[in-house]
C-alpha positions as CSV (number, residue, x, y, z in Angstrom):
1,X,63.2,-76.0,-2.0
2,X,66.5,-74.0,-2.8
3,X,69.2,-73.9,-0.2
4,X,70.3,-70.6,0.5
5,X,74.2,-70.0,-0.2
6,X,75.9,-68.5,2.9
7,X,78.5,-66.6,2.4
8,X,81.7,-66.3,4.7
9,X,83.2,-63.0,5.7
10,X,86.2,-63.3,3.2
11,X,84.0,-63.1,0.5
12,X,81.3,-60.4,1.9
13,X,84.7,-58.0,2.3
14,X,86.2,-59.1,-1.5
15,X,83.7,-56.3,-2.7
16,X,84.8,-52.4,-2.8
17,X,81.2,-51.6,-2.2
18,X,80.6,-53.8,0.8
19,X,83.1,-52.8,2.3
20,X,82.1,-48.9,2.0
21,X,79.0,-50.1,3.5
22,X,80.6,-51.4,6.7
23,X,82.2,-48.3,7.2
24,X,79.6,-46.5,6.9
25,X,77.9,-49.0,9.1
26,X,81.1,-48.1,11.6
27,X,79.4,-45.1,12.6
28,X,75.7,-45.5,12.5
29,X,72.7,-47.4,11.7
30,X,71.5,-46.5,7.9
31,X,68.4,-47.7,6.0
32,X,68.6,-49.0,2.7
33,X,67.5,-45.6,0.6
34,X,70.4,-43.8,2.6
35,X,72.9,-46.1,1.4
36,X,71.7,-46.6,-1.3
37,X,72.4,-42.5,-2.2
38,X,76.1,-43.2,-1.5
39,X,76.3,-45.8,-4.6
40,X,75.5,-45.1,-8.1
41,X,74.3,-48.1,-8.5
42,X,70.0,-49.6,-7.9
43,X,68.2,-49.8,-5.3
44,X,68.7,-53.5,-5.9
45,X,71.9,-54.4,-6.4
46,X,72.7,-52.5,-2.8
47,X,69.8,-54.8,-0.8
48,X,72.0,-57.6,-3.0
49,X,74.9,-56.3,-1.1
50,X,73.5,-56.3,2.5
51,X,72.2,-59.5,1.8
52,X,75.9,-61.1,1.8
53,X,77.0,-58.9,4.6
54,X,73.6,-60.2,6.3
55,X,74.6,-63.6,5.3
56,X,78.1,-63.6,6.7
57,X,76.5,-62.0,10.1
58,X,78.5,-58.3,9.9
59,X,75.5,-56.9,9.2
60,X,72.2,-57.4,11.0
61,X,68.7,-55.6,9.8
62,X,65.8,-54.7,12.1
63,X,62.4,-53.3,11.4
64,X,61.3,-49.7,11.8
65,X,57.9,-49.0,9.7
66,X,58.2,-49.9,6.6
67,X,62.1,-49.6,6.2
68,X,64.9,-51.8,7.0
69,X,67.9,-50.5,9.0
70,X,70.7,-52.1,9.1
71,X,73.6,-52.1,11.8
72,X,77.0,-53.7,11.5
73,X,77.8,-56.8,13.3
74,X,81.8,-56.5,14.0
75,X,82.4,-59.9,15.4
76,X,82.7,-62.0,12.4
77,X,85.6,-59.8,11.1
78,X,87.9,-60.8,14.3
79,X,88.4,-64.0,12.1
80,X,89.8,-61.4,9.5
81,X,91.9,-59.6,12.1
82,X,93.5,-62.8,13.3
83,X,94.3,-63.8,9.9
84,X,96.0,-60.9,8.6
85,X,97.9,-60.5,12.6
86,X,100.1,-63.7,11.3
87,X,101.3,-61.7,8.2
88,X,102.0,-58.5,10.7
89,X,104.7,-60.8,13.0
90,X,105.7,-61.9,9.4
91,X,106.5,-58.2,8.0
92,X,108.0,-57.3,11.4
93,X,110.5,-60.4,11.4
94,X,111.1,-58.9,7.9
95,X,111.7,-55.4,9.3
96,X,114.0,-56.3,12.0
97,X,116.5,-58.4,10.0
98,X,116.2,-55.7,7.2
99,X,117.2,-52.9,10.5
100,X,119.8,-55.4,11.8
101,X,121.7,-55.4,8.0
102,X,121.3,-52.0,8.0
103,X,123.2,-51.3,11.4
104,X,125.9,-53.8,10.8
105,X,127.1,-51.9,7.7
């Protein structure tokens, strides 16, 4: 039996594409034919796509007939957000001794 790779969130966001689709997942539950019109790229390579997001939990799919729609899952990306808030308190040290030079001359 093959063990299914997970990804993390860092690498489900690396993409350009996945990260159109959670934005477009930002505003509303889609089904995989309507995003798949907003790639020009298969059918296939975009279930590929929701399969990572589905596999670092920011995206979840339920069942409606025969289509899948999928929703995004926002929590996962707070580790993101906590990551890149250390580089903000770095830029505004940065900022404020750059200000600080600036008024002393």
């Amino acid at each position: 039996m093959a063990v299914r790779q997970s990804h993390d969130v860092y690498q489900a966001i690396a993409d350009p594409a996945r990260r159109k689709i959670l934005q477009m997942l930002a505003n509303e539950e889609y089904s995989i034919k309507a995003i798949s019109k907003h790639f020009e790229f298969t059918r296939t390579a975009v279930v590929k796509h929701l399969n990572v997001l589905e596999e670092a939990r920011l995206v979840k799919p339920r069942k409606s007939g025969r289509e899948k729609i999928y929703s995004l899952q926002p929590d996962e990306l707070m580790e993101v957000r906590d990551w890149l808030s250390f580089f903000d308190q770095y830029w505004d040290n940065k900022i404020d001794k750059l200000k600080h030079i600036v008024e002393e001359e």
